[in-house]
C-alpha positions in Angstrom: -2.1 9.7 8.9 -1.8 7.7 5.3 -1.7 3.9 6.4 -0.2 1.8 4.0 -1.4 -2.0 4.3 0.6 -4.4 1.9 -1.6 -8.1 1.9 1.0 -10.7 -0.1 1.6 -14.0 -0.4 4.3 -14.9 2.5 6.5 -16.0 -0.8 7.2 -12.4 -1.7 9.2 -11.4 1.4 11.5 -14.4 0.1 12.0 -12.2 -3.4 12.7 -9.2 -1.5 13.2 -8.2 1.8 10.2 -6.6 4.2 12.3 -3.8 4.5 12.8 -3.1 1.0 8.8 -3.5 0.3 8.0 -1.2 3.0 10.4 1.6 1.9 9.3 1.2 -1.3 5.8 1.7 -0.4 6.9 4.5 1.8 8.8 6.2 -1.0 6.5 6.4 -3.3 3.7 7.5 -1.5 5.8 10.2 0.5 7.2 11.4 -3.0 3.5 12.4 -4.2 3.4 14.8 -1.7 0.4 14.4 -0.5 0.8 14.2 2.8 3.2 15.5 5.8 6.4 14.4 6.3 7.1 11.6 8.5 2.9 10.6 8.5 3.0 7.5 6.1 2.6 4.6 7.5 3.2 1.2 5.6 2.6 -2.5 7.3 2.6 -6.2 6.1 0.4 -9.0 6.2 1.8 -11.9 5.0 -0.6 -15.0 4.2 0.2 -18.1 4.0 -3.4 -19.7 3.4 -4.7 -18.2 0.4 -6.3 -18.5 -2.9 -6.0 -16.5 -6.2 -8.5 -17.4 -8.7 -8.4 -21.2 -7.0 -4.6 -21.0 -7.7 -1.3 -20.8 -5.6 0.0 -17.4 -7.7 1.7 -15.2 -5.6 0.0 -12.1 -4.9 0.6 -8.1 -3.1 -2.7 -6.0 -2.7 -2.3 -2.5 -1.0 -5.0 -0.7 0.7 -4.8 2.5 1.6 -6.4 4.6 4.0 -5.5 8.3 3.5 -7.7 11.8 5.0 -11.0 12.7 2.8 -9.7 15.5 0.5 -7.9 14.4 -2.2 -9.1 14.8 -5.6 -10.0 11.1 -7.7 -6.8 12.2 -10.2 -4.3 12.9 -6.8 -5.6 9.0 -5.8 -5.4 7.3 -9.5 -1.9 8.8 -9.3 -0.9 7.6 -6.0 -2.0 4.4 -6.9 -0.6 4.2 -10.5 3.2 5.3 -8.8 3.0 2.7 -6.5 1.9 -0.3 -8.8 4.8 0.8 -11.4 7.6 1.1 -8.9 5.9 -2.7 -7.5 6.2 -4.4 -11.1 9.6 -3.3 -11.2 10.4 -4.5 -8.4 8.0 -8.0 -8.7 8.2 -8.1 -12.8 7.2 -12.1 -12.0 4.5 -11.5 -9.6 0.8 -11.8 -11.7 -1.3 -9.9 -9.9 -0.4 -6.3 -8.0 -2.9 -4.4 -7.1 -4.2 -1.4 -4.8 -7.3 0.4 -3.4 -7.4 3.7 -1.7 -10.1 4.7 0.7 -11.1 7.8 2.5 -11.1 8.6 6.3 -13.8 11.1 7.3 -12.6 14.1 8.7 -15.1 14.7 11.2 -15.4 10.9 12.5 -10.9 10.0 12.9 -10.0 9.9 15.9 -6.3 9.5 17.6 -4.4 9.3 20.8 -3.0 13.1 20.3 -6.9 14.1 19.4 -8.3 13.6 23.0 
């Protein structure tokens, strides 16, 4: 159910592989257990055409979409696990940042749901 949506400048993937973004992103997140095995989900959009405060900077900003029902703390340490194991990994890049949101319950809908 957790989707994972990494937005970057297309000059991270030369500083590390997709791959190794994703399964970051995918580690972390799965290590919180907060959610079922084998249900994160993590995706890339790489943008070529972009601006960061009128500059060129290179840039990765997550959102994430997880199920209502997690306390604020369970989400501020989510998002504070990812963002560490990213400036590890991107110690150069200036600006890393994430956003989680909330699915309603009782308004998701999948293919296994009808």
């Amino acid at each position: 159910m957790p989707h994972f949506v990494i937005d970057c400048s297309e000059n991270i993937l030369s500083l590390r592989s997709p791959e190794d973004l994703i399964q970051q992103v995918y580690d972390t997140a799965d290590s919180i257990n907060l959610f079922d095995a084998g249900d994160v989900k993590v995706r890339i959009n790489p943008f070529k055409f972009y601006t960061v405060g009128n500059s060129k900077n290179d840039f990765i900003h997550i959102f994430a979409n997880i199920m209502e029902g997690r306390t604020t703390e369970q989400k501020r340490n989510l998002s504070n696990k990812i963002i560490t194991q990213l400036k590890q990994m991107f110690p150069d890049v200036p600006v890393i940042s994430m956003n989680i949101r909330d699915f309603e319950k009782s308004t998701y809908c999948n293919k296994s749901m009808v």
